[in-house]
NUFI-400347 format. One line per field, with one value per residue: residue number from 1; z, x, y of N, C-alpha, C, O, CB in turn. Coordinates in nm, 4 decimals. Glycine has a CB too. Layout:
n <- (NUM; ...)
n.pz <- (Z; ...)
n.px <- (X; ...)
n.py <- (Y; ...)
ca.pz <- (Z; ...)
ca.px <- (X; ...)
ca.py <- (Y; ...)
c.pz <- (Z; ...)
c.px <- (X; ...)
c.py <- (Y; ...)
o.pz <- (Z; ...)
o.px <- (X; ...)
o.py <- (Y; ...)
cb.pz <- (Z; ...)
cb.px <- (X; ...)
cb.py <- (Y; ...)
***
This chain:
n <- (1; 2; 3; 4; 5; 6; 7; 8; 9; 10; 11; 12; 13; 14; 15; 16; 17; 18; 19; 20; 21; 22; 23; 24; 25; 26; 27; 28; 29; 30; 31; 32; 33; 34; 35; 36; 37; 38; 39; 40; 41; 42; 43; 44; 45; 46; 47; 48; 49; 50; 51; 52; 53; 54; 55; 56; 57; 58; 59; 60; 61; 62; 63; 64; 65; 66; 67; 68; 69; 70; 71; 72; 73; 74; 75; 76; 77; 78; 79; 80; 81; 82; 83; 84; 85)
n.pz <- (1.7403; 1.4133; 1.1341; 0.8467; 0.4656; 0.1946; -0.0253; 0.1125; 0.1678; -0.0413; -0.1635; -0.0232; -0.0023; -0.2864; -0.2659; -0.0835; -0.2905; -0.4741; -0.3151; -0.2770; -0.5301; -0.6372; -0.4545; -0.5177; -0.6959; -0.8061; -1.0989; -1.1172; -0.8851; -1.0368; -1.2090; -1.3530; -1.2217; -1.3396; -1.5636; -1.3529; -1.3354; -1.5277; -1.6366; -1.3852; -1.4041; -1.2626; -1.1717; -1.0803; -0.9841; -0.9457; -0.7074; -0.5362; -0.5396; -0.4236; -0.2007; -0.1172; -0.0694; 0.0959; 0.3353; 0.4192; 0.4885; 0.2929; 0.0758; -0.2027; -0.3996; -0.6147; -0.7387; -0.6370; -0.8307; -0.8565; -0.7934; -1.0780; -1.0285; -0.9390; -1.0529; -0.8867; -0.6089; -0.7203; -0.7652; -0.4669; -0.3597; -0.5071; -0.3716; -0.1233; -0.1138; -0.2038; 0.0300; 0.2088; 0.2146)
n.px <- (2.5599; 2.5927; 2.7164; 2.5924; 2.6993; 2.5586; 2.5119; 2.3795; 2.2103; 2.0609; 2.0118; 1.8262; 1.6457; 1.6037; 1.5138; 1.3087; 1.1382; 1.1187; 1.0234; 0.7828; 0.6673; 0.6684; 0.4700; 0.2644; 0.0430; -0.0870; 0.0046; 0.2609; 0.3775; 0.4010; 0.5971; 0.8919; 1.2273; 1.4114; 1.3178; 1.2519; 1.4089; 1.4540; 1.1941; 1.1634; 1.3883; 1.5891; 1.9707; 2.0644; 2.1285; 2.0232; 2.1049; 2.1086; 1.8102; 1.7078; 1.8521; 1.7195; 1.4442; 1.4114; 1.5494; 1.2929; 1.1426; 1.0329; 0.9899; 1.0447; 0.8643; 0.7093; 0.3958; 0.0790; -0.1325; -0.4675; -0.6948; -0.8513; -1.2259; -1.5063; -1.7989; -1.9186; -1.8571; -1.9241; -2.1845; -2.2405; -2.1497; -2.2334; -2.5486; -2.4447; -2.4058; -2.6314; -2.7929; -2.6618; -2.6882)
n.py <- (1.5524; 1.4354; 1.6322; 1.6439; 1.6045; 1.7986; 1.6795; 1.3826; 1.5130; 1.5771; 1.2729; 1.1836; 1.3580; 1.2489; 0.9756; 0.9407; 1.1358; 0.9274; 0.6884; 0.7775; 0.8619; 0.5297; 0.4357; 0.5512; 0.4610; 0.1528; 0.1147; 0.2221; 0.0632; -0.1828; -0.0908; -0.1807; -0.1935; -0.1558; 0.0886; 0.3037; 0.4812; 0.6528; 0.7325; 0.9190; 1.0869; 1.0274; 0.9358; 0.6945; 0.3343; -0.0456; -0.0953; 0.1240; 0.2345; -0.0314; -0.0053; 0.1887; 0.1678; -0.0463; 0.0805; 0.2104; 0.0291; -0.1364; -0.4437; -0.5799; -0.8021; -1.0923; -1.0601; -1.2534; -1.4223; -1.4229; -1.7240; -1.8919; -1.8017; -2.0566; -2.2059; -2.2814; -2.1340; -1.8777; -1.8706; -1.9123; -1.6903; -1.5117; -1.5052; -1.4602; -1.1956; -1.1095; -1.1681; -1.0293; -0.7418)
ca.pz <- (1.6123; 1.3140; 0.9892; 0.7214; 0.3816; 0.0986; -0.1433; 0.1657; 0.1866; -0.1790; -0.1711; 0.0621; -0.0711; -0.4311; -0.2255; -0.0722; -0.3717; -0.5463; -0.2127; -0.2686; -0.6985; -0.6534; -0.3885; -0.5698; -0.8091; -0.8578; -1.2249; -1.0406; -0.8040; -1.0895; -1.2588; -1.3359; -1.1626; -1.4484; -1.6046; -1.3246; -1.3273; -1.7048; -1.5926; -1.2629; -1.4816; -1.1372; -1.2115; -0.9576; -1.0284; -0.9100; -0.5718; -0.4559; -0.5519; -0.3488; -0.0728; -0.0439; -0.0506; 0.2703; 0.4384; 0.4128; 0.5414; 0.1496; 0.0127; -0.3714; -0.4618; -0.7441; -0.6894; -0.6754; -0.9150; -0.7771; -0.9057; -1.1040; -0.9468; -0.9773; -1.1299; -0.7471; -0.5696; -0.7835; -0.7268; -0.3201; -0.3735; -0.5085; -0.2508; 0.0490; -0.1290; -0.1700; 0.1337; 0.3059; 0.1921)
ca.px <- (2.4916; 2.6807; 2.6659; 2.6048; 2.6801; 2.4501; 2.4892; 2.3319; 2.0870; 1.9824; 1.9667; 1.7464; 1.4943; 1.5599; 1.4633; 1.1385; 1.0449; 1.1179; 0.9235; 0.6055; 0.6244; 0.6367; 0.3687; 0.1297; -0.0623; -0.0611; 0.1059; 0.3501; 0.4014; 0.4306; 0.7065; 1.0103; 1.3180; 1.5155; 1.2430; 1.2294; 1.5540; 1.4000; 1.0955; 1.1471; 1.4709; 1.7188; 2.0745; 2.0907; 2.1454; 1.9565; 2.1131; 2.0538; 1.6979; 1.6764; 1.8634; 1.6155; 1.3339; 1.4982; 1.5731; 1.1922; 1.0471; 0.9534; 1.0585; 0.9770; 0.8566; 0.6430; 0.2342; 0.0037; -0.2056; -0.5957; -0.7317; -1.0545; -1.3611; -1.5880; -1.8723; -2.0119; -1.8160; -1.9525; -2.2925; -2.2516; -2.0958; -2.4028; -2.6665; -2.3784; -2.4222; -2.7935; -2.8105; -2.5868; -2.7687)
ca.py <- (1.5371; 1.4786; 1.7204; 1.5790; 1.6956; 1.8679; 1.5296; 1.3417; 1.5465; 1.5538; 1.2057; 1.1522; 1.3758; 1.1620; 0.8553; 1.0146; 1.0704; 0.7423; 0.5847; 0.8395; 0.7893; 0.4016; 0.3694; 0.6861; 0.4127; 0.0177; 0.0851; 0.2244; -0.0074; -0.3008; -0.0559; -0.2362; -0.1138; -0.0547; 0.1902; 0.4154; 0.6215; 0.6841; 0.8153; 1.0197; 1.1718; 0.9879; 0.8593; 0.5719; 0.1834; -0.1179; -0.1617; 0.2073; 0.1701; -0.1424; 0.0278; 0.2893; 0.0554; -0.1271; 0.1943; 0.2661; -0.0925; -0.1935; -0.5720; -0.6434; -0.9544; -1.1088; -1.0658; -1.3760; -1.4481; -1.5176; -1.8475; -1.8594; -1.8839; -2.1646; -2.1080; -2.3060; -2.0695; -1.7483; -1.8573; -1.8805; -1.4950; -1.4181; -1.5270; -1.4029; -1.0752; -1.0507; -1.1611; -0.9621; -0.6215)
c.pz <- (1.4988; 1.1796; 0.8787; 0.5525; 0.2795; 0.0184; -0.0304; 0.1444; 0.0331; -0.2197; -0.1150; 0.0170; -0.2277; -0.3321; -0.1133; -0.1942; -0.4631; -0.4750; -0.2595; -0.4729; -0.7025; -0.5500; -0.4550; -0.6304; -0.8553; -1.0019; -1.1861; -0.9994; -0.9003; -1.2172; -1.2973; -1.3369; -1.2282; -1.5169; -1.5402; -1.3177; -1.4207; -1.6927; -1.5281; -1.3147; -1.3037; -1.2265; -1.1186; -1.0297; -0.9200; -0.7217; -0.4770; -0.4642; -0.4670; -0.1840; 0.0002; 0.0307; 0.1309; 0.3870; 0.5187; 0.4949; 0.4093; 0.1106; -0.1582; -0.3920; -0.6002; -0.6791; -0.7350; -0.7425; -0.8394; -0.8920; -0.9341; -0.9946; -1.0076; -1.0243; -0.9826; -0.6702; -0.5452; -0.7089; -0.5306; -0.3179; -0.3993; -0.4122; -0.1382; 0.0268; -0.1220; -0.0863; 0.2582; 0.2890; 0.1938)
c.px <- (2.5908; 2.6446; 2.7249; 2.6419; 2.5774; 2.4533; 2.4125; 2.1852; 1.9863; 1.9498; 1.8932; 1.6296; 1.5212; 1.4990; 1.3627; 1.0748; 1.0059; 0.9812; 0.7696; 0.5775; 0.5692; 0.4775; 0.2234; 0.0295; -0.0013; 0.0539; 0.2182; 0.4094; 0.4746; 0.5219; 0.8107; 1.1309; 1.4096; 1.4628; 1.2119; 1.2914; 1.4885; 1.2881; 1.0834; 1.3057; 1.6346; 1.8969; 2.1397; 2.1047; 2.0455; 2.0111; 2.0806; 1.9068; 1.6453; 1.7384; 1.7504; 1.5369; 1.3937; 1.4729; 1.3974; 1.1054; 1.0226; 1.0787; 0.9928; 0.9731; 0.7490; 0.4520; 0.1724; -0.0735; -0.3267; -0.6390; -0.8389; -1.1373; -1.4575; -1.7057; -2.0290; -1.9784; -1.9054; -2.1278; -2.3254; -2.2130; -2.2142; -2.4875; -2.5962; -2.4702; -2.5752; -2.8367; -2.7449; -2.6214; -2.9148)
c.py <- (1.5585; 1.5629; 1.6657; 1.6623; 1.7152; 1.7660; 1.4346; 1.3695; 1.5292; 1.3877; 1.1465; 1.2563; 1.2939; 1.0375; 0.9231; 1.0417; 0.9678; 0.6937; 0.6524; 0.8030; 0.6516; 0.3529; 0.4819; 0.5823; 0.2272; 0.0027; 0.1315; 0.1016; -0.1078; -0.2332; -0.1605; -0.1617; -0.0765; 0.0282; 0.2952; 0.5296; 0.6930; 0.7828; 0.8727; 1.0987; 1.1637; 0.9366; 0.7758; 0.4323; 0.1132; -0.1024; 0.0223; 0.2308; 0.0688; -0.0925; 0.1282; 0.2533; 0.0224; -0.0366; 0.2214; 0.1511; -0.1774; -0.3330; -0.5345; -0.7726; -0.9757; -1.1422; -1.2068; -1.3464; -1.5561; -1.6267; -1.7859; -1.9052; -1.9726; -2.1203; -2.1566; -2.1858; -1.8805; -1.7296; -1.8407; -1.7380; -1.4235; -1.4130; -1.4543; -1.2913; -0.9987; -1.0408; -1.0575; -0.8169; -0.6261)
o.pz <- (1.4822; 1.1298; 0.8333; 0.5361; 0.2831; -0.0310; -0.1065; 0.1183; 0.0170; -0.3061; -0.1526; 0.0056; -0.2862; -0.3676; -0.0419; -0.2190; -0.5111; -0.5285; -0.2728; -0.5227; -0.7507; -0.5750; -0.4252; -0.6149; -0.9188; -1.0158; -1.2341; -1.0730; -0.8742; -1.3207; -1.2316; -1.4244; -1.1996; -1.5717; -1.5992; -1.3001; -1.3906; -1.7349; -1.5485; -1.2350; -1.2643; -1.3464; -1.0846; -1.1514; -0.8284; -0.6307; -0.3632; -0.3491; -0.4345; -0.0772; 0.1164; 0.1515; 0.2401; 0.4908; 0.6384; 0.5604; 0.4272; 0.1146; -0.1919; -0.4011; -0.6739; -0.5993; -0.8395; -0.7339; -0.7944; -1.0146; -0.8838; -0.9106; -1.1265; -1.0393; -0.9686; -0.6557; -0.4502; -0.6413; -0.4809; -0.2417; -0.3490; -0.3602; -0.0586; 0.0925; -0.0705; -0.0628; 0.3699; 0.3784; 0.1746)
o.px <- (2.6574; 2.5332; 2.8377; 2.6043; 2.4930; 2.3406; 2.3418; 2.0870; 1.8742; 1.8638; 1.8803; 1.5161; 1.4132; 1.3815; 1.4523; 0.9675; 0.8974; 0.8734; 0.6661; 0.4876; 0.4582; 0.4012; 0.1046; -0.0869; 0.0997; 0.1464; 0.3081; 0.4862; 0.5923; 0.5292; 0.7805; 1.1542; 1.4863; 1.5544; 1.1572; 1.2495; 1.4632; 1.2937; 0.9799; 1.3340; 1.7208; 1.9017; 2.2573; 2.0864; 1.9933; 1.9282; 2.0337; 1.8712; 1.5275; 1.6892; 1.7118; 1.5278; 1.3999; 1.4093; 1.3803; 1.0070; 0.9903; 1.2017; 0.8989; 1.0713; 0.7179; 0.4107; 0.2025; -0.1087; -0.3210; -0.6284; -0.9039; -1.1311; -1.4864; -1.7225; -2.1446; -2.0773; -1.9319; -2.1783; -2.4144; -2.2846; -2.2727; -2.5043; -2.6648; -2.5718; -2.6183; -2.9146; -2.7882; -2.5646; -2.9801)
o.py <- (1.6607; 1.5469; 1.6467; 1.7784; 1.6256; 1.7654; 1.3686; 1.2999; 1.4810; 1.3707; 1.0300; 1.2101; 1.2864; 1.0285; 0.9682; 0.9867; 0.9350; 0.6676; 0.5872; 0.7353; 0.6295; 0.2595; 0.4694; 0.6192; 0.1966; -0.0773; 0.0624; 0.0398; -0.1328; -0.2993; -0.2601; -0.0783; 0.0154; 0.0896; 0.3884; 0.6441; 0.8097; 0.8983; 0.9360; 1.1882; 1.2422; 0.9090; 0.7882; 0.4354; 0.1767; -0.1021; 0.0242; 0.2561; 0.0829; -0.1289; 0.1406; 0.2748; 0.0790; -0.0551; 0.2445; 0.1853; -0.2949; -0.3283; -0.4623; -0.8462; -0.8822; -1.2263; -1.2645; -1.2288; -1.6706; -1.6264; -1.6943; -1.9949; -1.9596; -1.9993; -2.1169; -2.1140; -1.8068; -1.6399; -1.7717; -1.6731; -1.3275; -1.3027; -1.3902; -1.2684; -0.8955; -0.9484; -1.0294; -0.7541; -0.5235)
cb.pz <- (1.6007; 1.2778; 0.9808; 0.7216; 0.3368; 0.0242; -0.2170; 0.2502; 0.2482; -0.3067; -0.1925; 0.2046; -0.0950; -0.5679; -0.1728; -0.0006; -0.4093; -0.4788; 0.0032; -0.2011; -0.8031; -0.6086; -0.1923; -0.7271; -0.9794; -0.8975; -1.3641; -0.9548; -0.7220; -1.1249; -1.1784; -1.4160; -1.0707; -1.5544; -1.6353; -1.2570; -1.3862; -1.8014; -1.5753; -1.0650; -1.5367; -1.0199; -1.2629; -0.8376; -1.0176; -1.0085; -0.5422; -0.4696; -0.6512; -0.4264; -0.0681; -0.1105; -0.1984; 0.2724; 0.3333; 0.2691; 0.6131; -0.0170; 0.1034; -0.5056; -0.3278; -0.8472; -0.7675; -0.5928; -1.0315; -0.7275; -0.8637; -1.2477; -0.8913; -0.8784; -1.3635; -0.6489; -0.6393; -0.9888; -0.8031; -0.2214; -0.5247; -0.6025; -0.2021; 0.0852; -0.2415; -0.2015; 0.1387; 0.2930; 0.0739)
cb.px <- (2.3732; 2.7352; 2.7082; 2.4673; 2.7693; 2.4762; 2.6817; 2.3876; 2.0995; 2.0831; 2.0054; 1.8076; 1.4428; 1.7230; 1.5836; 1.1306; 1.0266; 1.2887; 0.9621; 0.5921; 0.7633; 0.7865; 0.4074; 0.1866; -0.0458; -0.2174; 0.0754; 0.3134; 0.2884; 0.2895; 0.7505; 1.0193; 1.3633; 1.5908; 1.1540; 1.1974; 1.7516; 1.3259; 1.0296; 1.1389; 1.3448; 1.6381; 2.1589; 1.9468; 2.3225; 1.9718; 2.3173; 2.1173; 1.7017; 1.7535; 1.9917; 1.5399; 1.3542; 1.7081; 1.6445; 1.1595; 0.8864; 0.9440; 0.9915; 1.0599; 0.7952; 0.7399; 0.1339; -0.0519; -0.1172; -0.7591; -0.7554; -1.1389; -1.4570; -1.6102; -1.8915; -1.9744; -1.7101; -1.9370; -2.3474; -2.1573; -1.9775; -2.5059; -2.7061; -2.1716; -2.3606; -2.8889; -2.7983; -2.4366; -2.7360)
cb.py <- (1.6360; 1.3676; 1.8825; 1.5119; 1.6979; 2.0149; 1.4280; 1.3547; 1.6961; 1.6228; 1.1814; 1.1570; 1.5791; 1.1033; 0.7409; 1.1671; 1.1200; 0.6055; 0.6083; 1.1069; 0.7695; 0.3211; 0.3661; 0.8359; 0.5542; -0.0379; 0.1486; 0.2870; -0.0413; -0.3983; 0.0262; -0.3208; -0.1549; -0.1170; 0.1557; 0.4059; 0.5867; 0.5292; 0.7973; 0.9260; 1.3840; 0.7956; 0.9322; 0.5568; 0.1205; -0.2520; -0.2687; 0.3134; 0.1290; -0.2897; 0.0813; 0.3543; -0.1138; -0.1372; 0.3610; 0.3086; -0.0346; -0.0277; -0.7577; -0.6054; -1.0621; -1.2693; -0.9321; -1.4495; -1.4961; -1.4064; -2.0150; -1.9584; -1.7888; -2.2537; -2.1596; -2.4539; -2.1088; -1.7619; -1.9749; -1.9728; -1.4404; -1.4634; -1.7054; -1.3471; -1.0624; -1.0932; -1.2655; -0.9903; -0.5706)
***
């Protein structure tokens, strides 16, 4: 087992809590990655940020946007629903 040193270790609890800040709350989540050093009081850059992420399983990408609903659509939603209770 190798021993690691005490700057290892401190960064690895900063990136635990990066991972638990960013996933705590949707506004979170839709942070932008140059605003969080700012706010969790870190001094990291974009690519250790993104390494964390990685380390952890997490991608970033850009969220879809649901279409409108029809206003045929809305009305079958309704009846499922009445129906379905």
């Amino acid at each position: 087992m190798r021993d690691w040193p005490q700057s290892s270790l401190k960064y690895s609890a900063a990136q635990r809590g990066l991972i638990q800040w960013v996933t705590a709350s949707q506004e979170n989540r839709e942070t932008p990655w140059i605003e969080i050093p700012a706010i969790l009081g870190l001094d990291c850059g974009e690519r250790a940020k993104r390494t964390a992420f990685k380390r952890e399983g997490y991608v970033r990408r850009v969220s879809r946007k649901k279409p409108p609903l029809s206003e045929e659509n809305r009305k079958k939603r309704l009846e499922w629903a009445k129906g379905a209770y």
